[in-house]
C-alpha positions as CSV (number, residue, x, y, z in Angstrom):
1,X,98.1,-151.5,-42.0
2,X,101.6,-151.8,-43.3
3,X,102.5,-148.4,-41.2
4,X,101.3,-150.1,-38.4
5,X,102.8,-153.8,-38.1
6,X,106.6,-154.0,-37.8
7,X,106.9,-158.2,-38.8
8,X,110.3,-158.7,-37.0
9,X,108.8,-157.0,-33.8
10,X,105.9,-160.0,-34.6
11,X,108.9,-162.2,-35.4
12,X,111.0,-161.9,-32.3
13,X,107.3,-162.4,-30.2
14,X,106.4,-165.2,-31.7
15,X,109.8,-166.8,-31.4
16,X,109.8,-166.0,-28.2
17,X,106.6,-167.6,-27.1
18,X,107.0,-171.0,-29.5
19,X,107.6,-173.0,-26.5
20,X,105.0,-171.9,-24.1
21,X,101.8,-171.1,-27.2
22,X,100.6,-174.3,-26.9
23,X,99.7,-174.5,-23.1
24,X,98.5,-171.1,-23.3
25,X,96.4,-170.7,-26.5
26,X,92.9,-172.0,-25.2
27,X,91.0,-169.6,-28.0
28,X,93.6,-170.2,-30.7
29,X,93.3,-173.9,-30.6
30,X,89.4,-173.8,-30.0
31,X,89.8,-171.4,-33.4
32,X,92.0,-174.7,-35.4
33,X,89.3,-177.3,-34.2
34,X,86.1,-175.2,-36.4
35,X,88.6,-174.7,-39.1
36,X,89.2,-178.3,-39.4
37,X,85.3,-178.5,-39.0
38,X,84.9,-176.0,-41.7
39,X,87.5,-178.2,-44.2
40,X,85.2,-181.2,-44.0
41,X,82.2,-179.7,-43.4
42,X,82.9,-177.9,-47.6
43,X,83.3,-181.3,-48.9
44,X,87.2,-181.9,-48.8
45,X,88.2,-185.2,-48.9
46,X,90.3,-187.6,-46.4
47,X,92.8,-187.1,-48.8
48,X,93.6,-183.6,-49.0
49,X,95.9,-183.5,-52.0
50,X,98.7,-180.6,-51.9
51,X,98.5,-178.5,-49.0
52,X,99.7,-174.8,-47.7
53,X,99.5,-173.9,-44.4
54,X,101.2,-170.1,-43.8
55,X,101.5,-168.9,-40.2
56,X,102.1,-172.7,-38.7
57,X,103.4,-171.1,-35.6
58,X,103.7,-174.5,-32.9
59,X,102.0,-176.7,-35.6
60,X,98.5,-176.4,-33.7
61,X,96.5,-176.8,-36.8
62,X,99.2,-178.9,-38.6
63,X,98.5,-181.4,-35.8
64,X,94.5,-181.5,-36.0
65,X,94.3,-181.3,-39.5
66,X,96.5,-184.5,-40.2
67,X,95.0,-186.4,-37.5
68,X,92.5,-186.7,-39.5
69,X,93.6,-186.5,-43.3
70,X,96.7,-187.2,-45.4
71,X,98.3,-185.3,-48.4
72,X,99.9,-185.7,-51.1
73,X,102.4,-182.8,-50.3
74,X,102.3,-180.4,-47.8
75,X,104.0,-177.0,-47.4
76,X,104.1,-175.3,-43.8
77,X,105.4,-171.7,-43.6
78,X,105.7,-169.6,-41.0
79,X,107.9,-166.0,-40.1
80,X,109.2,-168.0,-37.3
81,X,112.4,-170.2,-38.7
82,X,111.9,-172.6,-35.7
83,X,108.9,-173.5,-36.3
84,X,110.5,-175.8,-38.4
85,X,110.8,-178.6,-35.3
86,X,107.4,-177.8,-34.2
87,X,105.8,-179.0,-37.8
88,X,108.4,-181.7,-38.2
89,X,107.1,-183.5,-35.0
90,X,103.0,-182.8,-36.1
91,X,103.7,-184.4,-39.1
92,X,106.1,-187.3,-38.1
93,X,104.4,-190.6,-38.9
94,X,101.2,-189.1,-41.0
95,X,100.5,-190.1,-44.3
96,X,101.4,-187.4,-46.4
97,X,104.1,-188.2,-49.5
98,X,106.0,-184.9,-49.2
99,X,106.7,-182.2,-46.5
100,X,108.4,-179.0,-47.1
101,X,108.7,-175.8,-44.7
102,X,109.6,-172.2,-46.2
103,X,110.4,-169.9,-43.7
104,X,110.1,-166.1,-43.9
105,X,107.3,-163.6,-44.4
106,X,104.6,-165.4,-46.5
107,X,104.0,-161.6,-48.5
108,X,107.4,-162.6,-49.4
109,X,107.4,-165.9,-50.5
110,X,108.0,-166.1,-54.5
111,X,106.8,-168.4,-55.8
112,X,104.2,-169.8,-53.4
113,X,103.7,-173.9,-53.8
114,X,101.7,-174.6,-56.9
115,X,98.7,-176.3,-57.8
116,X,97.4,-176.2,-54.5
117,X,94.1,-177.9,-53.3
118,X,93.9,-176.6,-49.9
119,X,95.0,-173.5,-48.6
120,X,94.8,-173.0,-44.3
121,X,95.8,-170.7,-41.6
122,X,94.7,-170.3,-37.6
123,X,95.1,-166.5,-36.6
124,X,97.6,-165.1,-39.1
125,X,95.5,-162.6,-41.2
126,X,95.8,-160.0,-39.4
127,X,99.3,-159.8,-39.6
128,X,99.5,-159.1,-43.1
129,X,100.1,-155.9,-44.8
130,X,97.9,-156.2,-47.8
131,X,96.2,-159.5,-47.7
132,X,93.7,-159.2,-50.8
133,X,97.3,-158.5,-52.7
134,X,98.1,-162.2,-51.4
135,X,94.7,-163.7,-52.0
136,X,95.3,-162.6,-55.3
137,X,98.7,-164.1,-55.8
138,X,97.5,-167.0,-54.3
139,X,94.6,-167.8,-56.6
140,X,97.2,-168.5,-59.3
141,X,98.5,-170.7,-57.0
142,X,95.6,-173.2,-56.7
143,X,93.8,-175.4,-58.9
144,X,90.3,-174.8,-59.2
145,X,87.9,-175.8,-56.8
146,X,90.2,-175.5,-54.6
147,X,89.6,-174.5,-50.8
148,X,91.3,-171.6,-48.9
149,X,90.0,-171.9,-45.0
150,X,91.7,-169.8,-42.2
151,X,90.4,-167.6,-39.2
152,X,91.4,-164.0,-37.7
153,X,89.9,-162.0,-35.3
154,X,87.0,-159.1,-35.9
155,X,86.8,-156.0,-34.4
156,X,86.2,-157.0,-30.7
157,X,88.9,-158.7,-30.6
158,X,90.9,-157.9,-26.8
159,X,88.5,-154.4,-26.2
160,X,90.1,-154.4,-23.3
161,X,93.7,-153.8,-24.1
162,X,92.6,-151.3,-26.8
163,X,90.1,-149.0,-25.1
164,X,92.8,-148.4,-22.5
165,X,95.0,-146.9,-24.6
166,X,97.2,-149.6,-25.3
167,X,98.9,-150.9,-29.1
168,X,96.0,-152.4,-31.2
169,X,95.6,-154.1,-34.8
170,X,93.3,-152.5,-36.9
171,X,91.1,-155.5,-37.1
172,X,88.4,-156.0,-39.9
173,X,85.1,-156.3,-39.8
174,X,83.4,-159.7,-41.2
175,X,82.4,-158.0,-44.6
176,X,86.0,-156.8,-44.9
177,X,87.1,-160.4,-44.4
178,X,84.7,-162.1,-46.9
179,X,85.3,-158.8,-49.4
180,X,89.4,-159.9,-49.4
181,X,89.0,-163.0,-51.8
182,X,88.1,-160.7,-54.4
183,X,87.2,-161.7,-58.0
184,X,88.9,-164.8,-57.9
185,X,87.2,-167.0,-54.8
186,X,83.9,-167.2,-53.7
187,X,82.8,-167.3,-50.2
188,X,81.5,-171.0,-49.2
189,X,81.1,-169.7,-45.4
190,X,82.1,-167.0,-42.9
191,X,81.1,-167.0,-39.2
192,X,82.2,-165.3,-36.1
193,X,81.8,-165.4,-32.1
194,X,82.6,-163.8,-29.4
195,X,84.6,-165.5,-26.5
196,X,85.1,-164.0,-23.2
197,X,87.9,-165.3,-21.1
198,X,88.6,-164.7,-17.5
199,X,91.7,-164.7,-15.9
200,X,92.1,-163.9,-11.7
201,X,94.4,-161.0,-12.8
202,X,95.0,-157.8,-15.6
203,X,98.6,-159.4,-14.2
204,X,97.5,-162.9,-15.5
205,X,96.2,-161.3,-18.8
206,X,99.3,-159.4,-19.5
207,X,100.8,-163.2,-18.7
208,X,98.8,-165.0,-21.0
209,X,99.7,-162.1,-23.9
210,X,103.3,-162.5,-23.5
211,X,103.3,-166.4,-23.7
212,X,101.3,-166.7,-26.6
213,X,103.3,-163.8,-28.5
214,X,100.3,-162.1,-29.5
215,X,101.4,-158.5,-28.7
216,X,103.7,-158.0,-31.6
217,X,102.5,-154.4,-32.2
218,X,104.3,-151.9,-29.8
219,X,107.7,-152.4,-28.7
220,X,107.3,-149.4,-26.4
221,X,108.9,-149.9,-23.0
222,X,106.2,-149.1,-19.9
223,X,107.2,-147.6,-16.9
224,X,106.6,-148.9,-13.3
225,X,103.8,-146.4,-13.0
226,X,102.2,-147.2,-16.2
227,X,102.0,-150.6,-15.3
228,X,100.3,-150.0,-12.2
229,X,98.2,-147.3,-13.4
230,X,97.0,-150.1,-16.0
231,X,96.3,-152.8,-13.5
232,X,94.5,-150.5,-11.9
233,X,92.7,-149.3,-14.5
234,X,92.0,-153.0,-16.0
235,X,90.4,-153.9,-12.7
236,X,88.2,-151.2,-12.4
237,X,86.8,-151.5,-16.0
238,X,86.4,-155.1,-16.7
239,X,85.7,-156.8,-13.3
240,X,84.3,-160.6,-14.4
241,X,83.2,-163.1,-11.1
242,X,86.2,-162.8,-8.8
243,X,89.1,-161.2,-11.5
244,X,89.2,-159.7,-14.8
245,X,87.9,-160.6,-18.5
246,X,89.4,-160.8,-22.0
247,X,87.2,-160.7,-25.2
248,X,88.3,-162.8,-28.1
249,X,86.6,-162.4,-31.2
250,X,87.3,-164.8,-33.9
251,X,86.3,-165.1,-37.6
252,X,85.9,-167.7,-39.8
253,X,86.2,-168.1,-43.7
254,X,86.0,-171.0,-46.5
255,X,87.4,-169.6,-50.0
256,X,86.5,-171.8,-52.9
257,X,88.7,-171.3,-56.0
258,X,86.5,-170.0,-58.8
259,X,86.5,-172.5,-61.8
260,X,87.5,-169.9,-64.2
């Protein structure tokens, strides 16, 4: 995976799309609301104790999750710098005793926040080059007991943009998911579902892709004639009541921190 992802190419995409994310990812914010579902539904407490959040992005889950609970201390990370003033304004007025952001590629970070209690992330997995390397890390980071709760996307995830020939993650399948705690977690729950979104144009796809930065994987150029040809091609193959469909497939996974 690591010869496929190129993180500033993610980087600049995702900074580019901060401000408009929010009014554009339908799926993505659907995908924070189970998460949060999935926190209480494992037992956490109102009070959440010392949290990590990597991949923030526009503070999506940030907001959702704190809604609800307060921390003791929370850290927010995400490759994006700015999403600094997006987490700032979640958490403004929410009971939690300490906030911190750490920018920069979580693979990166050294040393991750300590004695952790909760662990999130909405649709960041996938980006990383070797995430059972960071689960692994990050079990030293956590007390245990301890919950890790976060969402990706399976292998379905936008078959449209792939089986046209188009840039593609490598996504994993749900067993691949659950298999990345490793030794040190056990899984509490893991789910997925397909969701099939429809848009009145491939234009209006290739719309919605750009404004919620989720194309960070080829930073090849098209043509004028490529672009058509995959319009046209889009229409023909995925026709859905009067436009065109996307397929989102998204995965969902409770960690628990083994007690020894």
């Amino acid at each position: 995976m690591s010869g496929v992802i190129d993180k500033q190419l993610v980087r600049r995409r995702f900074r580019r799309a901060l401000p408009t994310y929010a009014g554009h990812a339908e799926v993505q914010r659907r995908m924070a609301a189970r998460l949060v579902a999935m926190i209480e539904s494992a037992g956490a407490a109102c009070h959440l104790g010392r949290v990590f959040e990597f991949g923030c992005g526009s503070a999506m889950l940030t907001s959702m999750l704190f809604e609800r609970h307060s921390a003791e201390a929370f850290y927010a990370n995400d490759l994006v710098a700015e999403s600094r003033v997006f987490v700032e304004a979640a958490v403004s007025g929410r009971e939690i005793g300490r906030t911190e952001f750490l920018p920069g590629d979580v693979e990166r970070l050294d040393p991750l926040p300590g004695n952790l209690d909760l662990v999130v992330s909405n649709a960041t997995l996938q980006w990383l080059h070797d995430p059972a390397r960071f689960f692994e890390r990050l079990s030293a980071s956590m007390r245990p007991g301890g919950l890790v709760v976060f969402s990706t996307f399976g292998a379905q995830n936008m078959r449209e943009i792939a089986t046209l020939g188009e840039a593609a993650l490598p996504y994993r399948s749900i067993g691949e998911v659950a298999a990345l705690g490793g030794t040190a977690f056990e899984v509490v729950a893991i789910e997925e579902e397909i969701v099939r979104q429809e848009f009145e144009t491939p234009e209006a796809v290739l719309r919605h892709i750009r404004a919620t930065g989720v194309n960070g994987v080829s930073s090849r150029a098209w043509t004028r004639s490529h672009y058509l040809d995959f319009l046209r091609r889009y229409r023909l193959a995925y026709p859905s009541g009067g436009g065109v469909a996307l397929t989102w497939h998204p995965v969902y996974c409770c960690f628990r921190r083994k007690e020894s």
